[in-house]
Structures are given as C-alpha cells and as structure tokens.
PDB file of N, CA, C and O in Angstrom, chain B, residues numbered from 101:
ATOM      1  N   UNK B 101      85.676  96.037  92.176  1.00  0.00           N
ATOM      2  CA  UNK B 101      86.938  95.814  92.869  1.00  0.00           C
ATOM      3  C   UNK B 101      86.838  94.596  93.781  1.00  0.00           C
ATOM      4  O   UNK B 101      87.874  93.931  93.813  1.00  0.00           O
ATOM      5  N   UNK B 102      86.032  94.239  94.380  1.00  0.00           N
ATOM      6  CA  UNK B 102      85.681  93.273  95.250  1.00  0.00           C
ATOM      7  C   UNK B 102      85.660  92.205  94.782  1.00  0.00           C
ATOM      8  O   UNK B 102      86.194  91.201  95.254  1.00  0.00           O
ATOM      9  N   UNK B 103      84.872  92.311  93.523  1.00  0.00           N
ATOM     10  CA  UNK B 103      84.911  90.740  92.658  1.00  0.00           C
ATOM     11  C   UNK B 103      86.322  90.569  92.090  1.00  0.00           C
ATOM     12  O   UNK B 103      86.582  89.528  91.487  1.00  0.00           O
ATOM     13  N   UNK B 104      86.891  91.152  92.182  1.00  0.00           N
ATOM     14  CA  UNK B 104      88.607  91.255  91.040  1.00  0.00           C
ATOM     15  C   UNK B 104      89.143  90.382  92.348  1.00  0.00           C
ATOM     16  O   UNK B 104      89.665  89.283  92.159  1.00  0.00           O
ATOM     17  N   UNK B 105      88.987  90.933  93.695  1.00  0.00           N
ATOM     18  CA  UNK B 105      89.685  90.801  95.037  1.00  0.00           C
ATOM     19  C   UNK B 105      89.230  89.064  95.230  1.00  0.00           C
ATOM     20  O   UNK B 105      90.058  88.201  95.523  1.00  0.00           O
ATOM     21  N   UNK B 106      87.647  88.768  94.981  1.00  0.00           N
ATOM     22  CA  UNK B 106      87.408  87.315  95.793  1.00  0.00           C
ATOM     23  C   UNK B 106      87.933  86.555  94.488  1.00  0.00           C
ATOM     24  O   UNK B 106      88.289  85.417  94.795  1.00  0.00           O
ATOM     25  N   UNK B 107      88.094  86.830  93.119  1.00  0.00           N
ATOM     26  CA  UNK B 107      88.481  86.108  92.237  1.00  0.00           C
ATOM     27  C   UNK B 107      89.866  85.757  92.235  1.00  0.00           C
ATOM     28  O   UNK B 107      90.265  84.656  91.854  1.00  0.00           O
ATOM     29  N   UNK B 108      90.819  86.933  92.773  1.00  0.00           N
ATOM     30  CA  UNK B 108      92.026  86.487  93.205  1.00  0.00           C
ATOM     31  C   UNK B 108      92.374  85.588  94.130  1.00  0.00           C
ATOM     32  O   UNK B 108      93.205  84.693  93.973  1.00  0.00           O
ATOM     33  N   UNK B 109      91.719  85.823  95.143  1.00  0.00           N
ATOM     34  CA  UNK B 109      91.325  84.656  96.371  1.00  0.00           C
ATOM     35  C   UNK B 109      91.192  83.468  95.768  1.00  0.00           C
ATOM     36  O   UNK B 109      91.890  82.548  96.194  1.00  0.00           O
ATOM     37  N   UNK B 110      90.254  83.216  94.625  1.00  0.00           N
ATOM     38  CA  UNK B 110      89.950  82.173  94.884  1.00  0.00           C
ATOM     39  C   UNK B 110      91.327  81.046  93.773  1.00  0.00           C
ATOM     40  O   UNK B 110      91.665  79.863  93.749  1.00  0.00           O
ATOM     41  N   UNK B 111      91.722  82.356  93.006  1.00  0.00           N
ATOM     42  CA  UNK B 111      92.470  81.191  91.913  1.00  0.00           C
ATOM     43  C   UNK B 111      93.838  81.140  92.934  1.00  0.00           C
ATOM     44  O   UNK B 111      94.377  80.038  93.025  1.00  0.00           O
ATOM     45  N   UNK B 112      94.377  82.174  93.640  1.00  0.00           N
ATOM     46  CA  UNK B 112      95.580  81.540  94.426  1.00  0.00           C
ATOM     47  C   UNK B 112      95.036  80.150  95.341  1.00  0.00           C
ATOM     48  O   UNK B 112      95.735  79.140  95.432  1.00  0.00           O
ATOM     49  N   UNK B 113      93.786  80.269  95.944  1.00  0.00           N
ATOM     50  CA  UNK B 113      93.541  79.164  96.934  1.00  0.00           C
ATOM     51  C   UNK B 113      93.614  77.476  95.687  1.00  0.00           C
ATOM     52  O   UNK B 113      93.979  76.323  95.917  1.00  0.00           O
ATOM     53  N   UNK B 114      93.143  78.065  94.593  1.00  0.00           N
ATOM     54  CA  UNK B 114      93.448  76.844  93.356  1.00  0.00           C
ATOM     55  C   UNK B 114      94.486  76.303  93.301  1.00  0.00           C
ATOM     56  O   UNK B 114      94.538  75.076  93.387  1.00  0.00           O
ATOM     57  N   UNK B 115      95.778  77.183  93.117  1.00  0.00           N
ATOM     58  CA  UNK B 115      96.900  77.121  92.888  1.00  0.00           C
ATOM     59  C   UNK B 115      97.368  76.613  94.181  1.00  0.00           C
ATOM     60  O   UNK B 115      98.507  76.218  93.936  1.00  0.00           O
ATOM     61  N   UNK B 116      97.157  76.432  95.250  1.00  0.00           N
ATOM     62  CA  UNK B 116      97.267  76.186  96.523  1.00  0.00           C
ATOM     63  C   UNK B 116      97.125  74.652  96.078  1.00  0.00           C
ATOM     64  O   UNK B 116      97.205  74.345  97.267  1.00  0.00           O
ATOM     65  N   UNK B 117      97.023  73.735  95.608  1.00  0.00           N
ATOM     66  CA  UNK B 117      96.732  72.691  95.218  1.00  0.00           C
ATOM     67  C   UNK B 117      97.597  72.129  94.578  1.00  0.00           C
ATOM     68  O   UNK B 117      97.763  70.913  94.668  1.00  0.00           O
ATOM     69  N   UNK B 118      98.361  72.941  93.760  1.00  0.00           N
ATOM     70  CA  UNK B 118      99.580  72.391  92.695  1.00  0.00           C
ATOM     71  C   UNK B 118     101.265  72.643  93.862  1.00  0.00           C
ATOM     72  O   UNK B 118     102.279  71.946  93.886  1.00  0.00           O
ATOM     73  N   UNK B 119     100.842  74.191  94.855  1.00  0.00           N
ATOM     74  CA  UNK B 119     101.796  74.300  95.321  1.00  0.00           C
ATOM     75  C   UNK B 119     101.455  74.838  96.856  1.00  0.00           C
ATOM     76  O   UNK B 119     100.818  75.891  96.818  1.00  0.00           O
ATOM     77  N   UNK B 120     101.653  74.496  97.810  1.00  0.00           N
ATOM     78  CA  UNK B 120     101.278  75.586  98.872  1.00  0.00           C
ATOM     79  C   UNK B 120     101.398  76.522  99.150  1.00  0.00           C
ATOM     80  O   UNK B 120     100.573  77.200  99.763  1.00  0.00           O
ATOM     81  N   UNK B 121     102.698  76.920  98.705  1.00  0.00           N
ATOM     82  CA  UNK B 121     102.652  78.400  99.082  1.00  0.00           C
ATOM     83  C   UNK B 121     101.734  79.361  98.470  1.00  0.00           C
ATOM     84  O   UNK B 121     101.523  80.416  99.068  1.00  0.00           O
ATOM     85  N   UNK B 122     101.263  79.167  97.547  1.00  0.00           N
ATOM     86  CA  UNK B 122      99.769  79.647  96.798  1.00  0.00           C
ATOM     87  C   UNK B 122      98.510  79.738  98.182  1.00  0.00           C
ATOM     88  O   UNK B 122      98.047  80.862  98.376  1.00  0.00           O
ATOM     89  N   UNK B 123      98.157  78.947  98.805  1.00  0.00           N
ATOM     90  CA  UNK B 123      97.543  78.924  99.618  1.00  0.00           C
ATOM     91  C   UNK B 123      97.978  80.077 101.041  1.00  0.00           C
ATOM     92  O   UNK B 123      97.175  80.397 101.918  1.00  0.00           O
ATOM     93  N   UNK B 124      99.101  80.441 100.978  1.00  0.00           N
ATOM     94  CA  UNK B 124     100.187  81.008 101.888  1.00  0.00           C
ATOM     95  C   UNK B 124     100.070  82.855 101.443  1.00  0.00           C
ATOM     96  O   UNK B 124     100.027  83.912 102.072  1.00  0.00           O
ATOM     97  N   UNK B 125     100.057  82.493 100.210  1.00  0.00           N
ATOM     98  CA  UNK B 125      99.633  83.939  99.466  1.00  0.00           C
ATOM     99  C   UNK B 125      97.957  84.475  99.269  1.00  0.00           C
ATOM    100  O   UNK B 125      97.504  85.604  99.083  1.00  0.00           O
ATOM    101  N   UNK B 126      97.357  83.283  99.385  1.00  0.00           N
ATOM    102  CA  UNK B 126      96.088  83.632  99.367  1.00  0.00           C
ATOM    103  C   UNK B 126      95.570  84.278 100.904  1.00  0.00           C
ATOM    104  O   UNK B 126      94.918  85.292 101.153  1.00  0.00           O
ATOM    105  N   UNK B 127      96.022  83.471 101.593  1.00  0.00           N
ATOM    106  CA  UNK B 127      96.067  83.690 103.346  1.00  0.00           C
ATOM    107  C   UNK B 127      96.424  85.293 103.703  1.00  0.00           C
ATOM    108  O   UNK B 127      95.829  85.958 104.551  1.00  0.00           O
ATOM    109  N   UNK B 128      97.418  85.712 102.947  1.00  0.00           N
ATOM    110  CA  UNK B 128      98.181  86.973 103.058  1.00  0.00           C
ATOM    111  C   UNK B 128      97.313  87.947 102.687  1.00  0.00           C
ATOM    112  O   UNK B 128      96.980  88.739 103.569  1.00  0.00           O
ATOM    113  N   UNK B 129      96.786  88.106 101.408  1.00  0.00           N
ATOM    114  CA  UNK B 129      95.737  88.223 100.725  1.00  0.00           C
ATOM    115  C   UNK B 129      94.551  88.569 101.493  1.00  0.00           C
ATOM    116  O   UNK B 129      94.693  89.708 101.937  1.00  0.00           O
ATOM    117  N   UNK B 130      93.478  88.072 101.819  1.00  0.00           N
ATOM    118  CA  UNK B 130      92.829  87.766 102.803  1.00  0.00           C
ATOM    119  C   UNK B 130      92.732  88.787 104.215  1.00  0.00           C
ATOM    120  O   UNK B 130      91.948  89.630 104.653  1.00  0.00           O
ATOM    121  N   UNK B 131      94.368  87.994 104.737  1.00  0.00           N
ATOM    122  CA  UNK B 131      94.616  89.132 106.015  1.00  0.00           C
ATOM    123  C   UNK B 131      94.840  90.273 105.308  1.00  0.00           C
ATOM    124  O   UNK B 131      95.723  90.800 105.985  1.00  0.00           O
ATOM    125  N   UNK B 132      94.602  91.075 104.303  1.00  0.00           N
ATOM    126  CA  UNK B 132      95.307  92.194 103.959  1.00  0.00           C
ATOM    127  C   UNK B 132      93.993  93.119 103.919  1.00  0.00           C
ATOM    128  O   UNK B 132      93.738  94.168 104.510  1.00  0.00           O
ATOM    129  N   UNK B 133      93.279  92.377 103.043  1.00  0.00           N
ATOM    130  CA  UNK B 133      91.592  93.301 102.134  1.00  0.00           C
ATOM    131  C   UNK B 133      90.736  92.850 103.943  1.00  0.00           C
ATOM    132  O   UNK B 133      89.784  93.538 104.312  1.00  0.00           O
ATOM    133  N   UNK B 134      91.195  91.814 104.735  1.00  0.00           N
ATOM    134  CA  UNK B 134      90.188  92.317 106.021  1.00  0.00           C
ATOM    135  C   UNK B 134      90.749  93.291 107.110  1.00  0.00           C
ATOM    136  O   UNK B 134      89.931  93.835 107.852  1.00  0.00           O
ATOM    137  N   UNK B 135      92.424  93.619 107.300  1.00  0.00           N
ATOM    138  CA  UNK B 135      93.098  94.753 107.756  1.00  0.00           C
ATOM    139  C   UNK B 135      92.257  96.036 107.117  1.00  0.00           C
ATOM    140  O   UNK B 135      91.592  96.815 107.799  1.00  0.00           O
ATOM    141  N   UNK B 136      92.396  96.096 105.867  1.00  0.00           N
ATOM    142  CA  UNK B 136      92.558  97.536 105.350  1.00  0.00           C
ATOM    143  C   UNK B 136      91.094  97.688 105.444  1.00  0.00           C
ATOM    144  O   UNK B 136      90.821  98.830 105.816  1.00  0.00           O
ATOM    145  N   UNK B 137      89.831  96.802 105.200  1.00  0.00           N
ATOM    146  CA  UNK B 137      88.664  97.121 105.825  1.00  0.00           C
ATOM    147  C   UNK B 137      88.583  97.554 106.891  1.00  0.00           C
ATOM    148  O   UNK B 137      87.822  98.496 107.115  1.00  0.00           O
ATOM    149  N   UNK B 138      89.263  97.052 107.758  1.00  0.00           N
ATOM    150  CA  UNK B 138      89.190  97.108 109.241  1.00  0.00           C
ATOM    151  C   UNK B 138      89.539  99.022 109.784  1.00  0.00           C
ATOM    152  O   UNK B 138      88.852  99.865 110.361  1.00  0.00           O
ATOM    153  N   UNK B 139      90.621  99.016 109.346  1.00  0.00           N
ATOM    154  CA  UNK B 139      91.152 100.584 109.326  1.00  0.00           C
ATOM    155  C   UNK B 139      90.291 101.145 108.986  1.00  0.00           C
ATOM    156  O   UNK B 139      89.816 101.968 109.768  1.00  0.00           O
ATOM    157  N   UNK B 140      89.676 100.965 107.648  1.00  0.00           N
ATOM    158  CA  UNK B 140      89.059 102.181 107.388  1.00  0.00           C
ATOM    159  C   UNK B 140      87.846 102.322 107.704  1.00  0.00           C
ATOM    160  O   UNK B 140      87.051 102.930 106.987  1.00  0.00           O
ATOM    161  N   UNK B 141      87.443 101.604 109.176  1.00  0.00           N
ATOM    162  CA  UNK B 141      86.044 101.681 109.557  1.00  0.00           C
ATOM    163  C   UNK B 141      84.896 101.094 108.976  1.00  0.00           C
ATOM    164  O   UNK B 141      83.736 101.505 108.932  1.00  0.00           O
ATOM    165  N   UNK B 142      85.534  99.832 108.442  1.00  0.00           N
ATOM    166  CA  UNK B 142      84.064  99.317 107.201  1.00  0.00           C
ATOM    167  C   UNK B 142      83.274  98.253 107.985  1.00  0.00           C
ATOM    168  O   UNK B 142      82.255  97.776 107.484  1.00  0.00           O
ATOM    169  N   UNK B 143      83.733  97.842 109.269  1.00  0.00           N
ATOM    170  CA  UNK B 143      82.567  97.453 110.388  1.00  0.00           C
ATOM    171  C   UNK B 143      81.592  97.571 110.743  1.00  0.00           C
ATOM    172  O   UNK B 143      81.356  98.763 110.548  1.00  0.00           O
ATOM    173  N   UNK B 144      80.369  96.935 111.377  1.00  0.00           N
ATOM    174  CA  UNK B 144      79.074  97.414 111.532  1.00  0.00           C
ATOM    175  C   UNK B 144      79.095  97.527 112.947  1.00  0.00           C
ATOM    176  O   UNK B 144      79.938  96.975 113.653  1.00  0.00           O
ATOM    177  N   UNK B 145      78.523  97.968 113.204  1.00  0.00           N
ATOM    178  CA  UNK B 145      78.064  98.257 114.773  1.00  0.00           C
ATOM    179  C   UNK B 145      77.149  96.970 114.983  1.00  0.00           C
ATOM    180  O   UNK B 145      76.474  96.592 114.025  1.00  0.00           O
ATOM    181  N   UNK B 146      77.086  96.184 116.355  1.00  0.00           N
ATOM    182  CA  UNK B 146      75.945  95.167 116.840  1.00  0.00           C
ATOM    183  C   UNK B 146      74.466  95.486 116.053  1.00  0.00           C
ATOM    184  O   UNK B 146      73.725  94.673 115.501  1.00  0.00           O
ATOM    185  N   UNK B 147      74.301  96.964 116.198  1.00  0.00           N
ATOM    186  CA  UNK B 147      72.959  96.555 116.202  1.00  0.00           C
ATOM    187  C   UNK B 147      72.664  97.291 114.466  1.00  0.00           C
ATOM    188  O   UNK B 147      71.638  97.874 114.116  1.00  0.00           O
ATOM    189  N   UNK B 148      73.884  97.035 113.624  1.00  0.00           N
ATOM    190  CA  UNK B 148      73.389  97.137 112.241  1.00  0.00           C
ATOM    191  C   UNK B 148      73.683  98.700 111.906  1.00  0.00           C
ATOM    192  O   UNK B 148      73.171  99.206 110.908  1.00  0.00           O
ATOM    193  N   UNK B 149      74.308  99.258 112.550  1.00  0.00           N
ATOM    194  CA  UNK B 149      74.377 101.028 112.218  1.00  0.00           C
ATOM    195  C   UNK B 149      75.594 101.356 111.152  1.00  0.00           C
ATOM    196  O   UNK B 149      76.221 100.694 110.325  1.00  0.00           O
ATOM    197  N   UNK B 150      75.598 102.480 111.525  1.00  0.00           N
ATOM    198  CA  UNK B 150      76.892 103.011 110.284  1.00  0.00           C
ATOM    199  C   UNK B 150      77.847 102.708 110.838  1.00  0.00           C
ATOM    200  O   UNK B 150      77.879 102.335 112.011  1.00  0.00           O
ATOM    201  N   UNK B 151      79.292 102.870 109.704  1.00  0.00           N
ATOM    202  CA  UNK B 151      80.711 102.238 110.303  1.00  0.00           C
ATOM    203  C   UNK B 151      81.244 103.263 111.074  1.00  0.00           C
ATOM    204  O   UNK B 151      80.650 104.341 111.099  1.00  0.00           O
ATOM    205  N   UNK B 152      82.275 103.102 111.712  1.00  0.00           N
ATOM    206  CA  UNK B 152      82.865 103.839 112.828  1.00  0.00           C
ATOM    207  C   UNK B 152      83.981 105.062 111.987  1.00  0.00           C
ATOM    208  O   UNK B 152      84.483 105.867 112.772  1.00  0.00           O
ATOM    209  N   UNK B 153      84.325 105.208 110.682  1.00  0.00           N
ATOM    210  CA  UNK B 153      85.170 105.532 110.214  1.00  0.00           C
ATOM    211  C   UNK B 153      85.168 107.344 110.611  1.00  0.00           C
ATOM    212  O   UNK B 153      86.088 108.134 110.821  1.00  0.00           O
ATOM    213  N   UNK B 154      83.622 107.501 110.582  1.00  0.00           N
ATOM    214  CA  UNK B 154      83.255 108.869 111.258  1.00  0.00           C
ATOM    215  C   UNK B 154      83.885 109.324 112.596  1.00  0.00           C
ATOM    216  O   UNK B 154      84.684 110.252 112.730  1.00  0.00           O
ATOM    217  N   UNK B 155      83.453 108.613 113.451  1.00  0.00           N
ATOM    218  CA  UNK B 155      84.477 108.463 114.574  1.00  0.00           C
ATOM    219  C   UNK B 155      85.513 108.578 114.623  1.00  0.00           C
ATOM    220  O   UNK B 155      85.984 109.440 115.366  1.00  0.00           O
ATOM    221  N   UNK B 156      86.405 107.681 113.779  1.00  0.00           N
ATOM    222  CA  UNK B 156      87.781 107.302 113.750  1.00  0.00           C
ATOM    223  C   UNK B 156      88.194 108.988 113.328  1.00  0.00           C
ATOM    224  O   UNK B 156      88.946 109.757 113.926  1.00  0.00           O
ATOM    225  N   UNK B 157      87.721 109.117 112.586  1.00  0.00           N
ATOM    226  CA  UNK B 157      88.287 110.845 111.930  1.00  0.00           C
ATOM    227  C   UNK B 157      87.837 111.533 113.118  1.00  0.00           C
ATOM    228  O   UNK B 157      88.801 111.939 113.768  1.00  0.00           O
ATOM    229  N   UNK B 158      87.151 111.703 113.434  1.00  0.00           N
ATOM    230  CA  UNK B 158      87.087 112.834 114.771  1.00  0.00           C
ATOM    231  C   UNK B 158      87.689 112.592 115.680  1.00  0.00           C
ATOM    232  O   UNK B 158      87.874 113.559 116.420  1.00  0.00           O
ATOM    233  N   UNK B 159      88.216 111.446 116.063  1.00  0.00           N
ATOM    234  CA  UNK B 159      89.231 110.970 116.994  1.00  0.00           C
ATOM    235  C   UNK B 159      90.380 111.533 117.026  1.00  0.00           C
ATOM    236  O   UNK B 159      91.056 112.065 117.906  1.00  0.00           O
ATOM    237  N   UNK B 160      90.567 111.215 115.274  1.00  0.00           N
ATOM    238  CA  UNK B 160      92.219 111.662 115.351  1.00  0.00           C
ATOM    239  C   UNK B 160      92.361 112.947 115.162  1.00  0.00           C
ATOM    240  O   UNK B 160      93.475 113.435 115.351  1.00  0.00           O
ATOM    241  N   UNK B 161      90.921 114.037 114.619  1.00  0.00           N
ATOM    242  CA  UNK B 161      91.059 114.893 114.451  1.00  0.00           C
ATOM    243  C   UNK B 161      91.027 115.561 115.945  1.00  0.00           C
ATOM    244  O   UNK B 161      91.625 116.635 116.012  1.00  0.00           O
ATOM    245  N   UNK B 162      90.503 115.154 116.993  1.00  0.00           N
ATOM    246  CA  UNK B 162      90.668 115.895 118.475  1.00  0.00           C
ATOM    247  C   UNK B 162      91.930 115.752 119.207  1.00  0.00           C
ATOM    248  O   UNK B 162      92.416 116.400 120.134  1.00  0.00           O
ATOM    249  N   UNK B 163      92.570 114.122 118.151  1.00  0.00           N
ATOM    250  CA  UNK B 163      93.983 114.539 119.346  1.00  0.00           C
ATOM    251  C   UNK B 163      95.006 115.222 118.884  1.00  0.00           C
ATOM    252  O   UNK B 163      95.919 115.820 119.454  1.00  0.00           O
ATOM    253  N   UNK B 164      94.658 115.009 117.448  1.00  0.00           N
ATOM    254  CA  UNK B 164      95.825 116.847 117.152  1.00  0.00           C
ATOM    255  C   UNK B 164      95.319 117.833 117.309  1.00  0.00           C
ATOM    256  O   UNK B 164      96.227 118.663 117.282  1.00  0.00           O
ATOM    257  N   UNK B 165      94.369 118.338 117.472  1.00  0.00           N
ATOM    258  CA  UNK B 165      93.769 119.456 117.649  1.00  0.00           C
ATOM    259  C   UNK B 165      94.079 119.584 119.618  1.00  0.00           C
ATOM    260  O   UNK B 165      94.332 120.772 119.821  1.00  0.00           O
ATOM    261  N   UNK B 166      94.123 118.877 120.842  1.00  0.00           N
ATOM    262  CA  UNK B 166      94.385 118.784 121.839  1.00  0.00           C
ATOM    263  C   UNK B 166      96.420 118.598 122.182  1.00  0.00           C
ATOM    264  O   UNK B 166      97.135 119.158 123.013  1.00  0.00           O
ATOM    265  N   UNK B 167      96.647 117.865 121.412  1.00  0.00           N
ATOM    266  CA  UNK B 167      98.477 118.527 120.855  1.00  0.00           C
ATOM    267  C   UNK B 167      98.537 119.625 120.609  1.00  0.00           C
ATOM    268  O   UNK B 167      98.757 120.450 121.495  1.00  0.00           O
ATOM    269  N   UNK B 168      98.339 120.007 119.183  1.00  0.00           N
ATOM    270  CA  UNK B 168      98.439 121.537 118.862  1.00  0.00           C
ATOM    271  C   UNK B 168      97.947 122.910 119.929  1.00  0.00           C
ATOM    272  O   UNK B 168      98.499 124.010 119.896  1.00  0.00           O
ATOM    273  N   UNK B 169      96.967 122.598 120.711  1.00  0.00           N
ATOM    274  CA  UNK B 169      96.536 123.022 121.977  1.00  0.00           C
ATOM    275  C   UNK B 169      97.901 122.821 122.889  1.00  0.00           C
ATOM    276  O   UNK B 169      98.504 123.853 122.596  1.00  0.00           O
ATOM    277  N   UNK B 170      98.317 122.473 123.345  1.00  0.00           N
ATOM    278  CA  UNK B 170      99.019 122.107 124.146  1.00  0.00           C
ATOM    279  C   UNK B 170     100.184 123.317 123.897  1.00  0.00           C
ATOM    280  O   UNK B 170     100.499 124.341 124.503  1.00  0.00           O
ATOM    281  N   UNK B 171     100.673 122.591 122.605  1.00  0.00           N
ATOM    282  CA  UNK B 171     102.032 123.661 122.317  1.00  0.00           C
ATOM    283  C   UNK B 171     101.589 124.802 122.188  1.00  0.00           C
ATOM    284  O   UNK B 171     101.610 125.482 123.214  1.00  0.00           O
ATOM    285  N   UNK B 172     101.081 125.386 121.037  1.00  0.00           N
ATOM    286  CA  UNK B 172     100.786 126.236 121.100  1.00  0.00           C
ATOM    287  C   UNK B 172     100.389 127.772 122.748  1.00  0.00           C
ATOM    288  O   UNK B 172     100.801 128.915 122.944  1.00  0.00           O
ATOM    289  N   UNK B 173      99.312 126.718 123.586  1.00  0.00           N
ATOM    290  CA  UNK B 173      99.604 128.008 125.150  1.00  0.00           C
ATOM    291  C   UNK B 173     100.727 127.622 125.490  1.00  0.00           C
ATOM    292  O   UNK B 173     101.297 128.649 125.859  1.00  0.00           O
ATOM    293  N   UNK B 174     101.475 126.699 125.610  1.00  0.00           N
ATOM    294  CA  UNK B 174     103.319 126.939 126.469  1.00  0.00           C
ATOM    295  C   UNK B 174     104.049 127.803 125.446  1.00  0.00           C
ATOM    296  O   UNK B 174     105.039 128.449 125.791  1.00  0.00           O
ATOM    297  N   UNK B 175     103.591 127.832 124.210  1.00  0.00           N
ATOM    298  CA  UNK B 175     104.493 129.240 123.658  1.00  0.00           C
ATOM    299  C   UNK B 175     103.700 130.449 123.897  1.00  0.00           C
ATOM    300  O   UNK B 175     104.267 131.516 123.661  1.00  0.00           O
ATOM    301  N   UNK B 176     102.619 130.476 124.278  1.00  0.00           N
ATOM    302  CA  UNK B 176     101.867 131.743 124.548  1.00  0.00           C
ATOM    303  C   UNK B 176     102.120 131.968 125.859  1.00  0.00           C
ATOM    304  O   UNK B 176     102.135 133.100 126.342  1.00  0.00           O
ATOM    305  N   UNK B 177     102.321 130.968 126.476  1.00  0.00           N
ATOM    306  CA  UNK B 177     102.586 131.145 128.123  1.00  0.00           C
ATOM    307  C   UNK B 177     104.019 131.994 128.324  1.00  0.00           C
ATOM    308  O   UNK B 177     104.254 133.120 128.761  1.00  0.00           O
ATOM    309  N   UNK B 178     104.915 130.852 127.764  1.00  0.00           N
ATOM    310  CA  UNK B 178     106.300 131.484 127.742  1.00  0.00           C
ATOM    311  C   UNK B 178     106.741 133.141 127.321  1.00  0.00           C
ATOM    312  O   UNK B 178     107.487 133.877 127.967  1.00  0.00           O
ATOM    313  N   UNK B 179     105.791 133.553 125.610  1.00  0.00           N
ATOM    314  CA  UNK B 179     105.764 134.766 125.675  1.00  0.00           C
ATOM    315  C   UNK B 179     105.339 135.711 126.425  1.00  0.00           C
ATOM    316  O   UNK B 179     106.082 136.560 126.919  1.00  0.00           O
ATOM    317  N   UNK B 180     103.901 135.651 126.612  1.00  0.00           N
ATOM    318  CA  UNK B 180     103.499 136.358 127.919  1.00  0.00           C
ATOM    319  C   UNK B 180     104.560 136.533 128.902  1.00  0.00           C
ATOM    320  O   UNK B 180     105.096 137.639 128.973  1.00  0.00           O
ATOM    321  N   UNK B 181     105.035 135.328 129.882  1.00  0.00           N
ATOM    322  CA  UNK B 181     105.924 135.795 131.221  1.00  0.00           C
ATOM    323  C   UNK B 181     107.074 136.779 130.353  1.00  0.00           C
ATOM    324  O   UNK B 181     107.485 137.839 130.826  1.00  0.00           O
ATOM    325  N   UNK B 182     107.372 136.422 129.451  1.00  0.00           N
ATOM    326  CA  UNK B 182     108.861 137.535 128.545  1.00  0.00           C
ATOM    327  C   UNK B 182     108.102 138.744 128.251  1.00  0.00           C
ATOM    328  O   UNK B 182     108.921 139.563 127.835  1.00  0.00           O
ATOM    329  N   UNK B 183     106.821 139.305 128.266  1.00  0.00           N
ATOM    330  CA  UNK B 183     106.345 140.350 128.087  1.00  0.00           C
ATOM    331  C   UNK B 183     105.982 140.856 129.397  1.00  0.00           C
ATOM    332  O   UNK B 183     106.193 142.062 129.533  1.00  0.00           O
ATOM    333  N   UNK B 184     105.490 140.247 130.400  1.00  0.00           N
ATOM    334  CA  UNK B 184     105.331 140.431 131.584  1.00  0.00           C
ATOM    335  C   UNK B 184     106.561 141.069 132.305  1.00  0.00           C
ATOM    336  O   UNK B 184     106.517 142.198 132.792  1.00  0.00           O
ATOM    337  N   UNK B 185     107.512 140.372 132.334  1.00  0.00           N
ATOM    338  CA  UNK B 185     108.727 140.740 133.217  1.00  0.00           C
ATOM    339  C   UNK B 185     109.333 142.438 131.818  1.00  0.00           C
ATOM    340  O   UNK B 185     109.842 143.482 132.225  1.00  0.00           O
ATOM    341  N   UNK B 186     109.133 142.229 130.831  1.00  0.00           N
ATOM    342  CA  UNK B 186     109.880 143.361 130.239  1.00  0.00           C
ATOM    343  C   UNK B 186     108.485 144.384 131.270  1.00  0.00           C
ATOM    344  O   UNK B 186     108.908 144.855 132.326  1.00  0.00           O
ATOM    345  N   UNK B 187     107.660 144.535 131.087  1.00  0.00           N
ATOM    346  CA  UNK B 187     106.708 145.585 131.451  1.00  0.00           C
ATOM    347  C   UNK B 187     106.881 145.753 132.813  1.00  0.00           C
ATOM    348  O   UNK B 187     107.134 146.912 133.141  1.00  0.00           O
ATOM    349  N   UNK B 188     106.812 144.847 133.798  1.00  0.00           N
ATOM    350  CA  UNK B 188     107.499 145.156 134.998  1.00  0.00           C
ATOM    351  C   UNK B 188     108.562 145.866 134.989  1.00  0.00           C
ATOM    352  O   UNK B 188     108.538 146.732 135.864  1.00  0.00           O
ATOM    353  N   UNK B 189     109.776 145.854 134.162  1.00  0.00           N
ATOM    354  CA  UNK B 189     110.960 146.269 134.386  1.00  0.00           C
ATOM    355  C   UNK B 189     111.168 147.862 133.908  1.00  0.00           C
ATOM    356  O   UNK B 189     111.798 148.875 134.214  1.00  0.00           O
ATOM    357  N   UNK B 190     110.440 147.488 133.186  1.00  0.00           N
ATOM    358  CA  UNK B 190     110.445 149.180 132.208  1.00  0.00           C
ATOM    359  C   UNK B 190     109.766 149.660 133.431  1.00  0.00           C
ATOM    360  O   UNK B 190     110.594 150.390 133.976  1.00  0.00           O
ATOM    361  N   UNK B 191     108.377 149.621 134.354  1.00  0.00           N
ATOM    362  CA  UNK B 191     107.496 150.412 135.142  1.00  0.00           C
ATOM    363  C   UNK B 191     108.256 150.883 136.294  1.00  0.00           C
ATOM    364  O   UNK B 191     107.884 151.861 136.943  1.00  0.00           O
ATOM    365  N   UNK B 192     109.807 149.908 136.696  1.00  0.00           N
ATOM    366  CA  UNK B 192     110.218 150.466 137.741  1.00  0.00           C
ATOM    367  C   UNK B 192     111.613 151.497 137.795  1.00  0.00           C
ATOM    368  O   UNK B 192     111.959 152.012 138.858  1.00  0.00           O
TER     369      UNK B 192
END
C-alpha cells in the first residue's frame, strides 16, 4: 500500500510539470497519508518507542467511560431522592 501511495506521489508531482495543479494534488495527497498517519498514532516517541495509538484508545476510552459515569449517578441520584422521599412519606 505504501509503494502504490509514494508511486502516486510521485507521478502526480510528474504531471506537476505539464500542469500545476498536479503538483497541487500531489501536495493534497501528501497532507492526507501524513494526517491519517498522524491520527492513527503511527509516530515514534523521541527516544524510538512504540506509537501512541495505545494511548490514544485509552484516552478516549476513559472519557466516555468518565461521561457515562457522570450520567448515569445523576440518574441514580435523582432516583434515589424519588425513593427516599416516597419512604419517608409512607413512614409518617
């Protein structure tokens, strides 16, 4: 896949020669396959380690898991006080 990717690179940057906007598309190109690396954690760390993509998933997996936390006790909260006050009321 990579070689399909720099071979495309390289014949738009060719074609960049007959027309520019070829060069304009190659550019696009380029910014696209180093974005979508980028996202998906395919970076090295300084000192040569594994990519961050591990991270990145536990990241996003703690802040829905800290959302879903959230809602979830204000509806447990809310039920409780509605069970609370019925049990008070019935006791008196």
């Amino acid at each position: 896949m990579l070689l399909l990717l720099l071979i495309a690179i390289a014949v738009l940057f060719g074609f960049g020669f007959l027309n520019p906007i070829w060069w304009g598309a190659g550019a696009v190109l380029v910014y696209g396959v180093t974005r979508h690396a980028r996202d998906r954690g395919g970076g090295r760390t300084r000192n040569g380690g594994a990519d961050l993509g591990d991270y990145r998933d536990y990241r996003d997996y703690r802040d829905r898991r800290e959302r879903w936390d959230r809602r979830y006790s204000r509806h447990n909260r809310a039920r409780r006080r509605r069970e609370d006050r019925r049990d008070h009321e019935h006791h008196e």
